[in-house]
PDB file of N, CA, C and O in Angstrom:
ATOM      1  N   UNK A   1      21.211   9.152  62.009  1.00  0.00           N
ATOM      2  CA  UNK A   1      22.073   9.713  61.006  1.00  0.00           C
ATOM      3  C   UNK A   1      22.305  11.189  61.309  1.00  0.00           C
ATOM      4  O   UNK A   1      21.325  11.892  61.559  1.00  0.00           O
ATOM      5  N   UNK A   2      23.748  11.800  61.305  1.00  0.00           N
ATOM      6  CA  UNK A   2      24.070  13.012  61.373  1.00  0.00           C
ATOM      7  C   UNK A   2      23.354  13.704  60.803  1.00  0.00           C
ATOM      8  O   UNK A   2      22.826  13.133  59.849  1.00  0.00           O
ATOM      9  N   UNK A   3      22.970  15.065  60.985  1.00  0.00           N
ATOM     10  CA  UNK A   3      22.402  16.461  59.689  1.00  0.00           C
ATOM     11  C   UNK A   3      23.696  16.297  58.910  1.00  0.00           C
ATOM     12  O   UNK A   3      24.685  15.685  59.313  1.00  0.00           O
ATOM     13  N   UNK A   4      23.545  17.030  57.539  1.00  0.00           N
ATOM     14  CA  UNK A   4      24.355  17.143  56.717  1.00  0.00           C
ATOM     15  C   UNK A   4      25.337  18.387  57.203  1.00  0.00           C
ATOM     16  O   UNK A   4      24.992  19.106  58.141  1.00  0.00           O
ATOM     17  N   UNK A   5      26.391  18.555  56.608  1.00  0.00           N
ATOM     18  CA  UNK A   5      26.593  20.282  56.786  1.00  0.00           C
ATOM     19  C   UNK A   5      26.217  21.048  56.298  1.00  0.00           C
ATOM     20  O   UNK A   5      25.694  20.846  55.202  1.00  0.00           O
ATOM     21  N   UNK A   6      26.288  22.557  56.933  1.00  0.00           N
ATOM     22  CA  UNK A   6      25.462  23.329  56.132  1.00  0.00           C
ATOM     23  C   UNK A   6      26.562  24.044  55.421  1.00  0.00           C
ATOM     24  O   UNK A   6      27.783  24.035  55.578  1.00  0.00           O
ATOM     25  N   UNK A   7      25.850  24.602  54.677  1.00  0.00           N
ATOM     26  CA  UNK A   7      26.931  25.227  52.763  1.00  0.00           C
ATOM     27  C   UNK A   7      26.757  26.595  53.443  1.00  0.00           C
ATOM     28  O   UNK A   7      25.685  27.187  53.569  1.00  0.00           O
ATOM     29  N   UNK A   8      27.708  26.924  53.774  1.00  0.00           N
ATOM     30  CA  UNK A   8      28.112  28.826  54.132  1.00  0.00           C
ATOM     31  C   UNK A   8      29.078  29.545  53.085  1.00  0.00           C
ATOM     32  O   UNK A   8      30.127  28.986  52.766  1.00  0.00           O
ATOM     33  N   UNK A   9      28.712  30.828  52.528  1.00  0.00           N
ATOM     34  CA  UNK A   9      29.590  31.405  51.570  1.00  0.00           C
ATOM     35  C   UNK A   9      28.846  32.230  51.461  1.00  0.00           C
ATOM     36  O   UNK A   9      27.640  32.095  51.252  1.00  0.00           O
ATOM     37  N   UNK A  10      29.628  33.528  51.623  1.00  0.00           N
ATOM     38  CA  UNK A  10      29.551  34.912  51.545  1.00  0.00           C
ATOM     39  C   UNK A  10      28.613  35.310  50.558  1.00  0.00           C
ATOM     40  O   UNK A  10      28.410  34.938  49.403  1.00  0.00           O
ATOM     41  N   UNK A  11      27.907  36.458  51.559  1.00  0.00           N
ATOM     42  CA  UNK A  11      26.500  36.706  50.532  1.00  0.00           C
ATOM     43  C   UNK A  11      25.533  35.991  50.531  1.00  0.00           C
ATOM     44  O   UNK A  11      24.858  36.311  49.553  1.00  0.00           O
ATOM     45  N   UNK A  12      25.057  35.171  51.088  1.00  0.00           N
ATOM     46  CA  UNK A  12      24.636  34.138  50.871  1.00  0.00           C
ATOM     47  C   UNK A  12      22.916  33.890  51.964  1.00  0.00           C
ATOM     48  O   UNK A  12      23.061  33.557  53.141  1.00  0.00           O
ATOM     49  N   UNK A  13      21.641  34.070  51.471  1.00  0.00           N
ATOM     50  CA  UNK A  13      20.045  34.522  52.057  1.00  0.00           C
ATOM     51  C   UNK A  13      20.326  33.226  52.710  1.00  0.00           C
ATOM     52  O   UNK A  13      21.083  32.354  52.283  1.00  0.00           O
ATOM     53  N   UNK A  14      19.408  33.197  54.136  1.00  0.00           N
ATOM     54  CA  UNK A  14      18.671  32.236  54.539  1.00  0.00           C
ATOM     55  C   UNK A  14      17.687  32.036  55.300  1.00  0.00           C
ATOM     56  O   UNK A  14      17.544  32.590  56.390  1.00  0.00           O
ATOM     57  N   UNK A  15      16.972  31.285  54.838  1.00  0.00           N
ATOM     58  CA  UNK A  15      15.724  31.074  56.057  1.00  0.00           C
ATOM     59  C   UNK A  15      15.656  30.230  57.304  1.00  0.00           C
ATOM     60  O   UNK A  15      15.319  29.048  57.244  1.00  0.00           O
ATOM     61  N   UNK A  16      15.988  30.853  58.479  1.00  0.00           N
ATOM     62  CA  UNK A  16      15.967  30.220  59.518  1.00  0.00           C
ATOM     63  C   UNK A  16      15.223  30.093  60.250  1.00  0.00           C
ATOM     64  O   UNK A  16      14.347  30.935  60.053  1.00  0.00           O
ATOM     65  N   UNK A  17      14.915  29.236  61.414  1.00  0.00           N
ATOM     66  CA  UNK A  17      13.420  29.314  62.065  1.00  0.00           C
ATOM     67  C   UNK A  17      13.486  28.219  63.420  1.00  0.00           C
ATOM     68  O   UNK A  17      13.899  27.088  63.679  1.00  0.00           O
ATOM     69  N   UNK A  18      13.077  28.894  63.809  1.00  0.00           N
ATOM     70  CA  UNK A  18      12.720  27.578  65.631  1.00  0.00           C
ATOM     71  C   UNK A  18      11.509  27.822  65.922  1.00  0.00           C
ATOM     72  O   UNK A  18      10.686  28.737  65.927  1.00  0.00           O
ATOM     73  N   UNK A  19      11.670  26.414  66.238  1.00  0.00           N
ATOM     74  CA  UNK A  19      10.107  26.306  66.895  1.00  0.00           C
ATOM     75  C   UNK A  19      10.257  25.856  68.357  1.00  0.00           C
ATOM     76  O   UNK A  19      11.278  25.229  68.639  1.00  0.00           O
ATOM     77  N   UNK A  20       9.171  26.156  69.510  1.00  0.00           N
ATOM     78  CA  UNK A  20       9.073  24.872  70.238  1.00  0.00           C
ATOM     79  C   UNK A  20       9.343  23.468  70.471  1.00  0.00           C
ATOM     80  O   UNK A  20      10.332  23.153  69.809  1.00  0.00           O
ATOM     81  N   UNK A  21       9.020  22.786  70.934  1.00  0.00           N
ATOM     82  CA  UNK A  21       9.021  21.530  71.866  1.00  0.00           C
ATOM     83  C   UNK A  21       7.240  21.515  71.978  1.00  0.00           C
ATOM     84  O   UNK A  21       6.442  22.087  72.721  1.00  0.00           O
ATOM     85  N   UNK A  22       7.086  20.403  70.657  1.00  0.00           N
ATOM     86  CA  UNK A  22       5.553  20.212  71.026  1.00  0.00           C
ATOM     87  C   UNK A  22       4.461  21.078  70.802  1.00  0.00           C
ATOM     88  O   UNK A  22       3.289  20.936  71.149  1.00  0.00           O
ATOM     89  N   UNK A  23       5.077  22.123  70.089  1.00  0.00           N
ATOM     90  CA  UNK A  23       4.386  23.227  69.657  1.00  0.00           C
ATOM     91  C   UNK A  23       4.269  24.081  70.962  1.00  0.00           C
ATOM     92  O   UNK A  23       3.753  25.198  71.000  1.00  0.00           O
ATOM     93  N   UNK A  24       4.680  23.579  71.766  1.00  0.00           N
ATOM     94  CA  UNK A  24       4.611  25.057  72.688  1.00  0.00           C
ATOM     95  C   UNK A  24       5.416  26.074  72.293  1.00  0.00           C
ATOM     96  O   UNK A  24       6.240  26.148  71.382  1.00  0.00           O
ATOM     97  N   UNK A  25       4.929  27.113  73.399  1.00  0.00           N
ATOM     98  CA  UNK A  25       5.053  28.553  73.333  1.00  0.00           C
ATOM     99  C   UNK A  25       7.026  28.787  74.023  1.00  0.00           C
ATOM    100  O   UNK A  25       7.663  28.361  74.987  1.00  0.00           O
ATOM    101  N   UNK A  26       7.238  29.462  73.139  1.00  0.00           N
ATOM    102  CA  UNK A  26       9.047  29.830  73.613  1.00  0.00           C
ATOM    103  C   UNK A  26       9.275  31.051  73.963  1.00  0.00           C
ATOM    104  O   UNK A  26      10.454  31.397  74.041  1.00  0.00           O
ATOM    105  N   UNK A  27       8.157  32.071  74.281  1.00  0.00           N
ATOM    106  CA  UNK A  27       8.283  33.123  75.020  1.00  0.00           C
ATOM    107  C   UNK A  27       7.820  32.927  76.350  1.00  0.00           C
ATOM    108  O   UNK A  27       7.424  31.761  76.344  1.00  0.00           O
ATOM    109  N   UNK A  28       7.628  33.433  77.572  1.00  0.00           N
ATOM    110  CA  UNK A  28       7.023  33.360  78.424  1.00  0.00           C
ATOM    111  C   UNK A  28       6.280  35.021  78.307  1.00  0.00           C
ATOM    112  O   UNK A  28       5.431  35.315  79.149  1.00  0.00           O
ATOM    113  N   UNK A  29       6.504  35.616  77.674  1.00  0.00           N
ATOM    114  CA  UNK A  29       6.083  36.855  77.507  1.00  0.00           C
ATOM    115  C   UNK A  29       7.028  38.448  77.184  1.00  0.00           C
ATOM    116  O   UNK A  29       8.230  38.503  76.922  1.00  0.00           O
ATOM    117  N   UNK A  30       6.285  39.365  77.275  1.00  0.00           N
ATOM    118  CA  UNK A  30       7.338  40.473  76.403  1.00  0.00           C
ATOM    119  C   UNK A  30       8.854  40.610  76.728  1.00  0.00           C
ATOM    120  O   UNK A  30       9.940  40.690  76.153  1.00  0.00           O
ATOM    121  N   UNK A  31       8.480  40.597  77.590  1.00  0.00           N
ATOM    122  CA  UNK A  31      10.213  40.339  78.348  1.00  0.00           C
ATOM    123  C   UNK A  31      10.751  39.322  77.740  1.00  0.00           C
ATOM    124  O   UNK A  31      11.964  39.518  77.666  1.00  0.00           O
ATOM    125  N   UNK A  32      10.531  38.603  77.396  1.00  0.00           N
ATOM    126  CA  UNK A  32      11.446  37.021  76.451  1.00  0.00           C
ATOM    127  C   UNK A  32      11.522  37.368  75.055  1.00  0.00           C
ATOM    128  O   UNK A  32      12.415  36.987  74.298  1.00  0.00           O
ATOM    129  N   UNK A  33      10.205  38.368  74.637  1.00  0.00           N
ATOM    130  CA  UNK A  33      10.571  38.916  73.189  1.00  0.00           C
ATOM    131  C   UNK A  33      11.343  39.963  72.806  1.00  0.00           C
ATOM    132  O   UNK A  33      12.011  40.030  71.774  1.00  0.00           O
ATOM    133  N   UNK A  34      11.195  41.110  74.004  1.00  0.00           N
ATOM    134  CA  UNK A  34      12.473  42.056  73.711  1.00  0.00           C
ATOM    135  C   UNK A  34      13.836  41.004  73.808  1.00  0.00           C
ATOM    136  O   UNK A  34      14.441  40.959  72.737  1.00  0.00           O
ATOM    137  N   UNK A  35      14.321  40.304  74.700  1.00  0.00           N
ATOM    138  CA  UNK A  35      15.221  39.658  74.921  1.00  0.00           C
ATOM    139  C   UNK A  35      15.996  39.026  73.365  1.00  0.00           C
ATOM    140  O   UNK A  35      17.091  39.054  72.803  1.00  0.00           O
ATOM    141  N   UNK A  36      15.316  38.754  73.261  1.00  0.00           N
ATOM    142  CA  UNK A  36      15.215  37.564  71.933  1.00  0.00           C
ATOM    143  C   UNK A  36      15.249  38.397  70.905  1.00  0.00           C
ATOM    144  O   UNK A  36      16.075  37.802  70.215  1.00  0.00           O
ATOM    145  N   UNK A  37      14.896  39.542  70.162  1.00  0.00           N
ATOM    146  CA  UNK A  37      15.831  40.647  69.468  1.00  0.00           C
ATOM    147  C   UNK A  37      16.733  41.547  69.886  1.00  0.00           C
ATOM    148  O   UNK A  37      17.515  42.081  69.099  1.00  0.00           O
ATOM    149  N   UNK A  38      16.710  41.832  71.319  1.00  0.00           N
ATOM    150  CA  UNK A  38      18.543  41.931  71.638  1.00  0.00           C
ATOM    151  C   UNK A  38      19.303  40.877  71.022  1.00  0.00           C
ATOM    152  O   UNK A  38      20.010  41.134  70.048  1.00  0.00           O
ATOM    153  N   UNK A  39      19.211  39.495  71.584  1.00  0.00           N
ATOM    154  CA  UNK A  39      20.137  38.738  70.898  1.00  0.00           C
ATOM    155  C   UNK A  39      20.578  38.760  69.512  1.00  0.00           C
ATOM    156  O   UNK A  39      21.664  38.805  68.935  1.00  0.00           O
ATOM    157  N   UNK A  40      19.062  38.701  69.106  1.00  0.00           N
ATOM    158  CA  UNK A  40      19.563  38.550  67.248  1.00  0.00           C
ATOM    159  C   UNK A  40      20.013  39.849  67.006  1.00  0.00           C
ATOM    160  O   UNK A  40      20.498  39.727  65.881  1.00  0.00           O
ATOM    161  N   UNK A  41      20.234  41.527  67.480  1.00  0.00           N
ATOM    162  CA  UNK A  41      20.699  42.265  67.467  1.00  0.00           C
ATOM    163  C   UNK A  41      22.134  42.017  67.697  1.00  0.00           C
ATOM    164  O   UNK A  41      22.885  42.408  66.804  1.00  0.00           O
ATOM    165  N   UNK A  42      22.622  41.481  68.656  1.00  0.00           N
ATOM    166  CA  UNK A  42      23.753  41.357  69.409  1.00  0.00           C
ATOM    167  C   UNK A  42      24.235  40.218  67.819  1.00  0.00           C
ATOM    168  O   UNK A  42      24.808  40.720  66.852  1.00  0.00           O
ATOM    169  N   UNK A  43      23.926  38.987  67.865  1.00  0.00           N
ATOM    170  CA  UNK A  43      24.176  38.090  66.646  1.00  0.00           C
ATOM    171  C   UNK A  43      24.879  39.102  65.265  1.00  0.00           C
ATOM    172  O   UNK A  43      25.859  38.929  64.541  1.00  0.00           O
ATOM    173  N   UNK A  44      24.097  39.916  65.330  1.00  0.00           N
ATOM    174  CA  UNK A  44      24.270  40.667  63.428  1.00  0.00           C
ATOM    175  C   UNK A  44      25.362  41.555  64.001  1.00  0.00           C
ATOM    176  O   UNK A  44      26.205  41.881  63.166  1.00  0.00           O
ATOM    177  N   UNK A  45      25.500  41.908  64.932  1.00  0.00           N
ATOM    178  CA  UNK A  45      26.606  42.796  65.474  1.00  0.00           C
ATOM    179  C   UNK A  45      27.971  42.340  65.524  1.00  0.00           C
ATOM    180  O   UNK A  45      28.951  42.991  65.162  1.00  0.00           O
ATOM    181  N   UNK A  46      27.962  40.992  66.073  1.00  0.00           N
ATOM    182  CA  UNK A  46      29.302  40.670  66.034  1.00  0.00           C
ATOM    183  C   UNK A  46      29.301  39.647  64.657  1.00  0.00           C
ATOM    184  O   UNK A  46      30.087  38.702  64.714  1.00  0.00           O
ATOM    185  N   UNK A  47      28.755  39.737  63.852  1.00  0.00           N
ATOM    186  CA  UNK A  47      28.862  38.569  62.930  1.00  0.00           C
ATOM    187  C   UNK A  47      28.682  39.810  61.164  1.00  0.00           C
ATOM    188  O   UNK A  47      29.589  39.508  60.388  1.00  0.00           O
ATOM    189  N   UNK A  48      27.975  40.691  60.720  1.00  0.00           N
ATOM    190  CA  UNK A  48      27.468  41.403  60.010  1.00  0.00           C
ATOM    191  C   UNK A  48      26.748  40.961  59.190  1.00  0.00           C
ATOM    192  O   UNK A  48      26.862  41.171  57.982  1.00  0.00           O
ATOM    193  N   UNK A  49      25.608  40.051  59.905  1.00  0.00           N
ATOM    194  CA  UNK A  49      24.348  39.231  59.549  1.00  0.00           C
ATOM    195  C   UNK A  49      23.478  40.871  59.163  1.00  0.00           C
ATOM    196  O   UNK A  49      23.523  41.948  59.758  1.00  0.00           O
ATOM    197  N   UNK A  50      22.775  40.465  57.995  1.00  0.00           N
ATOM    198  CA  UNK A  50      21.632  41.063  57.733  1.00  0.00           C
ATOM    199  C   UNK A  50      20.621  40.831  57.816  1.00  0.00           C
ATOM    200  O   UNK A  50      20.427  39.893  57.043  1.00  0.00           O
ATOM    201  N   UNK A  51      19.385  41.193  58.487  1.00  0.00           N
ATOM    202  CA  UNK A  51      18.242  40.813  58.250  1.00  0.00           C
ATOM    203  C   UNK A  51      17.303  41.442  57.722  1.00  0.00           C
ATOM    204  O   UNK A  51      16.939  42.585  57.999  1.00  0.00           O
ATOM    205  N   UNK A  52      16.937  40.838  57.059  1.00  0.00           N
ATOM    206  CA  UNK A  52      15.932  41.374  55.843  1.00  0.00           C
ATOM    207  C   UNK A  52      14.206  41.228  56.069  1.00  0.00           C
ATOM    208  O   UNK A  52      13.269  41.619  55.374  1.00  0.00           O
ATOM    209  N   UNK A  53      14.246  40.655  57.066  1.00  0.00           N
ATOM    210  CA  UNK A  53      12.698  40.136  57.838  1.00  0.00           C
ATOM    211  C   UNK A  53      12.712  39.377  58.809  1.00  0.00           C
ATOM    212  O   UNK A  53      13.727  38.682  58.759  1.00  0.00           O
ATOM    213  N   UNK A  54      11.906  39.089  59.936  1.00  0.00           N
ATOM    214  CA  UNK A  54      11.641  38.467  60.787  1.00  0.00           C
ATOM    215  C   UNK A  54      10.214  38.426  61.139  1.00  0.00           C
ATOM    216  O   UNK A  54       9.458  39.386  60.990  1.00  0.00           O
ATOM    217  N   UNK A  55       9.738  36.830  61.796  1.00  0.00           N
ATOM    218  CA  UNK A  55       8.452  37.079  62.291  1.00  0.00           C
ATOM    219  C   UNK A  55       8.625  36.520  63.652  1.00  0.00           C
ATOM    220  O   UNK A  55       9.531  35.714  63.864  1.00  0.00           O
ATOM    221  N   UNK A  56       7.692  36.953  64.728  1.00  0.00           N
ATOM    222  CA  UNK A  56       7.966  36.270  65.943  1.00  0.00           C
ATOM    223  C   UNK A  56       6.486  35.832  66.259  1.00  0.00           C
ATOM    224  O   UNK A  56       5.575  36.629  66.480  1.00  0.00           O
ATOM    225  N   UNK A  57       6.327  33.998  66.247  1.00  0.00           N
ATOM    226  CA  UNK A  57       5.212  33.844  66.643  1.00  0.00           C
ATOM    227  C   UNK A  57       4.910  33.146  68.188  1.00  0.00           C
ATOM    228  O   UNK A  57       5.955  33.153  68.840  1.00  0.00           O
ATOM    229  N   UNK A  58       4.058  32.701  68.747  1.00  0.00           N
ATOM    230  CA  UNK A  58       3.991  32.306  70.001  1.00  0.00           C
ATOM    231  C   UNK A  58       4.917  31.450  69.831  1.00  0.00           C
ATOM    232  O   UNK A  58       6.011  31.903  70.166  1.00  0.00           O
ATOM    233  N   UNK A  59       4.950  30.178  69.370  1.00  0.00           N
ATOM    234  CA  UNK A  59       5.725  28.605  69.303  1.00  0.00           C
ATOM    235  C   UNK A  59       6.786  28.382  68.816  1.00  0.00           C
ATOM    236  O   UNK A  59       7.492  27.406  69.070  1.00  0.00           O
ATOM    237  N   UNK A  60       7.282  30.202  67.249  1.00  0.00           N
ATOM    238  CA  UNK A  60       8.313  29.537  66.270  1.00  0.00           C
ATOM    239  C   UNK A  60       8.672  30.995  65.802  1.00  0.00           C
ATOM    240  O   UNK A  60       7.851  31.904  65.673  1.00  0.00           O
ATOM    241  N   UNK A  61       9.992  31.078  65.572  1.00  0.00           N
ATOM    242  CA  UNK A  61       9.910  32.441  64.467  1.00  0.00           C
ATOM    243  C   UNK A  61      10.585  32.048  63.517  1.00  0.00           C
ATOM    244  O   UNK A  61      11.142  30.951  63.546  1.00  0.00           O
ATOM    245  N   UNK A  62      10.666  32.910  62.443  1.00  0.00           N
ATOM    246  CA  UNK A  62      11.455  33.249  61.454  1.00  0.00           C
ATOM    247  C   UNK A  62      12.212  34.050  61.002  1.00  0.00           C
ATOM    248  O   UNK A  62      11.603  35.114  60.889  1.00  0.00           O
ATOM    249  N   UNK A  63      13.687  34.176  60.522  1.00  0.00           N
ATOM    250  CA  UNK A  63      14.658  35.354  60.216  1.00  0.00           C
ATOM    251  C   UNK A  63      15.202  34.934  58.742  1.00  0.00           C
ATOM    252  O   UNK A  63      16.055  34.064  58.561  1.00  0.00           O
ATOM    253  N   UNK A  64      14.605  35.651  57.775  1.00  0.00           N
ATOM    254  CA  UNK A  64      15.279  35.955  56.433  1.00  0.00           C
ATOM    255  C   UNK A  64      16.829  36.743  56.452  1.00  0.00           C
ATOM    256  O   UNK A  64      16.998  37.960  56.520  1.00  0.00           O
ATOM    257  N   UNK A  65      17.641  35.942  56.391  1.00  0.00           N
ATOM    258  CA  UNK A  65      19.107  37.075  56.983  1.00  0.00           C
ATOM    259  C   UNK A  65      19.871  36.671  55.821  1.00  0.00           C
ATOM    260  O   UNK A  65      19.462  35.926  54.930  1.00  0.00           O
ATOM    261  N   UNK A  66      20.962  37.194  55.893  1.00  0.00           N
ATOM    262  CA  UNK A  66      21.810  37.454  54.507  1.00  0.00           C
ATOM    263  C   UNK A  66      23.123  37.900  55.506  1.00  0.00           C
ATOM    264  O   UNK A  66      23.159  38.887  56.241  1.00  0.00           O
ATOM    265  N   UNK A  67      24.484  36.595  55.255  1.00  0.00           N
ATOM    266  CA  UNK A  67      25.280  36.652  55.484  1.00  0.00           C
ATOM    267  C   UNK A  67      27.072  37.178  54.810  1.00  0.00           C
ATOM    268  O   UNK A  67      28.057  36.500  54.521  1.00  0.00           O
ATOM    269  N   UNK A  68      26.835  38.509  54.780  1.00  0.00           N
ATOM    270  CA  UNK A  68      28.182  38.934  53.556  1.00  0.00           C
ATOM    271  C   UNK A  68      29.277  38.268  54.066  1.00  0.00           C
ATOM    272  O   UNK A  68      29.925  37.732  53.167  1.00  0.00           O
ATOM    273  N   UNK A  69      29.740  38.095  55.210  1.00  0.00           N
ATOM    274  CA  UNK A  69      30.726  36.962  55.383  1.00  0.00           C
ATOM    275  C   UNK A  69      30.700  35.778  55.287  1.00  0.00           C
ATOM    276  O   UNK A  69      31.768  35.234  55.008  1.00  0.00           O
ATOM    277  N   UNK A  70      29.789  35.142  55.432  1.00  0.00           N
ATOM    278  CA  UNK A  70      29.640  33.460  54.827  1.00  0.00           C
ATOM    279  C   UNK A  70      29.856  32.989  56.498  1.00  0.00           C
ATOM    280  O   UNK A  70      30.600  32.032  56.713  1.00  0.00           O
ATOM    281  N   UNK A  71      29.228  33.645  57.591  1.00  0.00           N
ATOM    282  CA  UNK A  71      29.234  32.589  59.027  1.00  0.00           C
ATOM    283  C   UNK A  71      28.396  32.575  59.670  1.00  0.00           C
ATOM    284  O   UNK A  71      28.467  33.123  60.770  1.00  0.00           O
ATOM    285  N   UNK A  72      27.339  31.990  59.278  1.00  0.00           N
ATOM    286  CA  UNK A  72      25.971  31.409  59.337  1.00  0.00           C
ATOM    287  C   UNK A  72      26.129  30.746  60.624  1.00  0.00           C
ATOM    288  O   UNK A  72      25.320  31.195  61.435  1.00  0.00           O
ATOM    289  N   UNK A  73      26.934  29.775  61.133  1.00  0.00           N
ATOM    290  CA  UNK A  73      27.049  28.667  61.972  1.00  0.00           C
ATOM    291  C   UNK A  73      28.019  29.808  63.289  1.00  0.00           C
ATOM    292  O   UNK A  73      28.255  29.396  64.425  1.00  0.00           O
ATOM    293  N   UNK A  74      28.421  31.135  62.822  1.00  0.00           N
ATOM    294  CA  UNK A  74      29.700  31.639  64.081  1.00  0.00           C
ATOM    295  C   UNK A  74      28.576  31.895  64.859  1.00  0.00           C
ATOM    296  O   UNK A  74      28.555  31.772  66.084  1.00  0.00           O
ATOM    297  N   UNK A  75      27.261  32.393  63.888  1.00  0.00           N
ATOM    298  CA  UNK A  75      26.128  33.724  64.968  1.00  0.00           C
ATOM    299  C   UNK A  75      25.153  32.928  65.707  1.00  0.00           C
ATOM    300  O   UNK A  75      24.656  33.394  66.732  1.00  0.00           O
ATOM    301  N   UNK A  76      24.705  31.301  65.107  1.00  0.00           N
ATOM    302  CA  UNK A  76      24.505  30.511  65.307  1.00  0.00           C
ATOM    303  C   UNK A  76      24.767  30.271  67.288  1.00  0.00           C
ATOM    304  O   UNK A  76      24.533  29.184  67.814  1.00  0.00           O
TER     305      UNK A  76
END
């Protein structure tokens, strides 16, 4: 069965998050973690995603972001 769609509209918090494959690890190390907030830097840049928190763990992170345009799925 398909995912549902997701509900986008301006202003609008969310909690997003990846994990691994098996619980492994999705950095190979610092270099993959600076990398990986360039991107989500680069993401809020062309999109005017907010983020309001992030955690980065070995296997999974998390980004509390807040979208005033409602395009959750463009930065995606």
């Amino acid at each position: 069965m398909a995912r549902l769609m997701r509900i986008e509209y301006s202003g609008a918090t969310y909690h997003v998050m990846g994990r691994g494959n098996q619980g492994k690890a999705i950095y190979a190390g610092d270099e993959d973690r600076q990398m990986w907030l360039e991107t989500v830097g680069e993401a809020c840049d062309k999109t005017g995603w907010r983020v309001h928190a992030f955690v980065m763990m070995s296997n999974h992170f998390h980004l509390l972001l807040e979208t005033p345009e409602g395009n959750l799925v463009a930065g995606m």
